[in-house]
C-alpha positions as CSV (number, residue, x, y, z in Angstrom):
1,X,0.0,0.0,0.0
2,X,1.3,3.4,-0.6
3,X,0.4,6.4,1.6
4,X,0.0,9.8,-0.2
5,X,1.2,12.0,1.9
6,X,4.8,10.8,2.3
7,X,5.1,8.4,-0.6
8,X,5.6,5.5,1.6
9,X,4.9,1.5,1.0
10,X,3.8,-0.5,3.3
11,X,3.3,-4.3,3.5
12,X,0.2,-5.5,4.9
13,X,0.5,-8.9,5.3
14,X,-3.0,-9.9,4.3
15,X,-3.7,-12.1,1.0
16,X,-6.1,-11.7,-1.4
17,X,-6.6,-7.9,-1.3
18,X,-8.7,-6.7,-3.6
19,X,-9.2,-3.2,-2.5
20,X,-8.0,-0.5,0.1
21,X,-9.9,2.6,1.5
22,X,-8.3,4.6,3.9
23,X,-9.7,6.2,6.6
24,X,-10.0,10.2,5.6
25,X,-7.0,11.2,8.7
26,X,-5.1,8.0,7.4
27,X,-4.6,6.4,10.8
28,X,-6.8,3.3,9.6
29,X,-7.5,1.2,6.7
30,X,-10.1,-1.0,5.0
31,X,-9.1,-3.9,3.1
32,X,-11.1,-5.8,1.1
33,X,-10.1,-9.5,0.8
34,X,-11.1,-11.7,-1.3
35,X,-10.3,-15.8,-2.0
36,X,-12.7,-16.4,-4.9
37,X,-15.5,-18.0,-2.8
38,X,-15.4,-15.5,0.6
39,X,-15.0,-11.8,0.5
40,X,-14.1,-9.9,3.8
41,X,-14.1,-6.4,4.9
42,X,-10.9,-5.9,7.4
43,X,-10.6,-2.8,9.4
44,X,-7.2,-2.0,10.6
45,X,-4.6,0.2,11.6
46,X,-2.3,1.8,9.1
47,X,0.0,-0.8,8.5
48,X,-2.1,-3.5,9.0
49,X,-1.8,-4.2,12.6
50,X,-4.8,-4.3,14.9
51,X,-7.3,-6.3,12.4
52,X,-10.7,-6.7,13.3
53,X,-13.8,-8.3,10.4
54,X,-16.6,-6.0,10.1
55,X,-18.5,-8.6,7.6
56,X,-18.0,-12.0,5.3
57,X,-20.3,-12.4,2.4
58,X,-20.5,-14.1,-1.1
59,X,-19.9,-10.3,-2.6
60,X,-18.6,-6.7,-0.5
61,X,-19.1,-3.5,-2.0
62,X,-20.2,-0.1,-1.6
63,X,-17.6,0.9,1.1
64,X,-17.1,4.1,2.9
65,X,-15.9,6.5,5.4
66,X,-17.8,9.7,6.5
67,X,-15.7,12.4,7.1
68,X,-15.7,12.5,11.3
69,X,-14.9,8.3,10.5
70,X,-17.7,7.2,13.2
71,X,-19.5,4.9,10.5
72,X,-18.4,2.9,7.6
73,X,-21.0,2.0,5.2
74,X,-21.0,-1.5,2.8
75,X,-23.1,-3.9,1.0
76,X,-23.5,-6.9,2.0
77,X,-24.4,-10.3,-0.2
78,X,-24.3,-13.5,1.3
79,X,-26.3,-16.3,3.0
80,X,-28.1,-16.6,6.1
81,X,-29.6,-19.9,7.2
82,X,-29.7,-20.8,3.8
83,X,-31.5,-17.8,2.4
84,X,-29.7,-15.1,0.1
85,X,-29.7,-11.6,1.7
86,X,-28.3,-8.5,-0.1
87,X,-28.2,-4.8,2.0
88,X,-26.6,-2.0,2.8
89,X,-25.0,-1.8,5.9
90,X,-23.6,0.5,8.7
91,X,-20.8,0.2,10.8
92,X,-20.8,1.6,13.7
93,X,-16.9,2.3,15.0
94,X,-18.0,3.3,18.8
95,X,-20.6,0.4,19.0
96,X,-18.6,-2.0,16.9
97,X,-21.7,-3.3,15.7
98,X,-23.0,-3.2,11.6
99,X,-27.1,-2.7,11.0
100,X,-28.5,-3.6,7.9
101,X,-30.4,0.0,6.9
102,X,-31.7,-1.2,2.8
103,X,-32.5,-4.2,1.5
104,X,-32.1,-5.7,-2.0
105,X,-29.1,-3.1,-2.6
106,X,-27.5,-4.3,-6.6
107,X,-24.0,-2.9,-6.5
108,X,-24.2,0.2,-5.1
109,X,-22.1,3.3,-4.6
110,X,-22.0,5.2,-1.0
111,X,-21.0,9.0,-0.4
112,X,-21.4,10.8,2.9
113,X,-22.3,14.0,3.5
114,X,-20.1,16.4,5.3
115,X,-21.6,16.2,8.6
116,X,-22.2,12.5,8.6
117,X,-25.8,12.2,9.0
118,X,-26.6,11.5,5.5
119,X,-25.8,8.7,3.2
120,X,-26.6,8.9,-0.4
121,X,-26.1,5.8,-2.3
122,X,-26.7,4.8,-6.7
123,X,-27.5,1.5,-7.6
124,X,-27.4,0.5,-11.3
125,X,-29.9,-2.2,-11.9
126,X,-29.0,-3.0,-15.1
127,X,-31.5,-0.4,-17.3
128,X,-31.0,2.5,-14.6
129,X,-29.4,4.1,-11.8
130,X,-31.6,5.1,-8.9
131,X,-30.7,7.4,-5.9
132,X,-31.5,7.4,-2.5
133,X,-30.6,9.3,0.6
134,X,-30.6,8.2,3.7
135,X,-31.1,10.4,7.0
136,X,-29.3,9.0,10.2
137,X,-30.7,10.0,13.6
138,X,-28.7,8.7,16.4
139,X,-27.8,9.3,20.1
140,X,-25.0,8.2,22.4
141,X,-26.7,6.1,25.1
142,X,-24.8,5.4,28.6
């Protein structure tokens, strides 16, 4: 991987990466993995240490940071008992927990807005693209 700022490369030492997003400060990373019949979405620090799965599915897409990095957003495809589920998904970085938010979601692509509280996303469905945005209320509990 290189880093922009200071040209640098750094190993990872995961396999089968098909993709990197960085966090917007650069302190942490999201690598895509994929071995042909399981895809994986990795958080971890910059160089790879510290490596937690957010989700495992048949197909991962869609990923993104907001800019204040409390959520990641992703599509998940993949099977649960036995039945094929496809949605969009939040992360939630202080919770560590992921909430599925749309269903049925074909390839989509995910933008914040500036604040964080909205997510727009465009699917293509193979005639069209169609747009949605999505208004997130939430609250720190104790």
């Amino acid at each position: 991987m290189l880093i922009q700022a200071t040209k640098e490369k750094i190993k990872l030492n995961i396999k089968f990466v098909y993709d990197v997003i960085p966090s917007p400060d650069e302190n942490k990373i999201l690598v895509l993995q994929g071995n042909g019949t399981k895809n994986t979405l990795i958080l971890c620090d910059i160089d790879g240490s510290n490596q937690k799965i957010i989700a495992e599915g048949i197909e991962i897409g869609g990923v993104s940071w907001p800019p204040d990095q409390r959520m990641i957003a992703y599509n998940l495809k993949g099977t649960v008992n036995n039945i094929m589920v496809n949605g969009l998904n939040i992360y939630d970085m202080l919770t560590g927990e992921s909430t599925q938010i749309a269903v049925d979601i074909q390839n989509p692509v995910t933008c914040w807005s500036p604040s964080g509280e909205k997510l727009v996303y465009r699917q293509w469905n193979g005639e069209k693209y169609n747009s949605s945005i999505l208004c997130l209320n939430f609250s720190l509990q104790k």
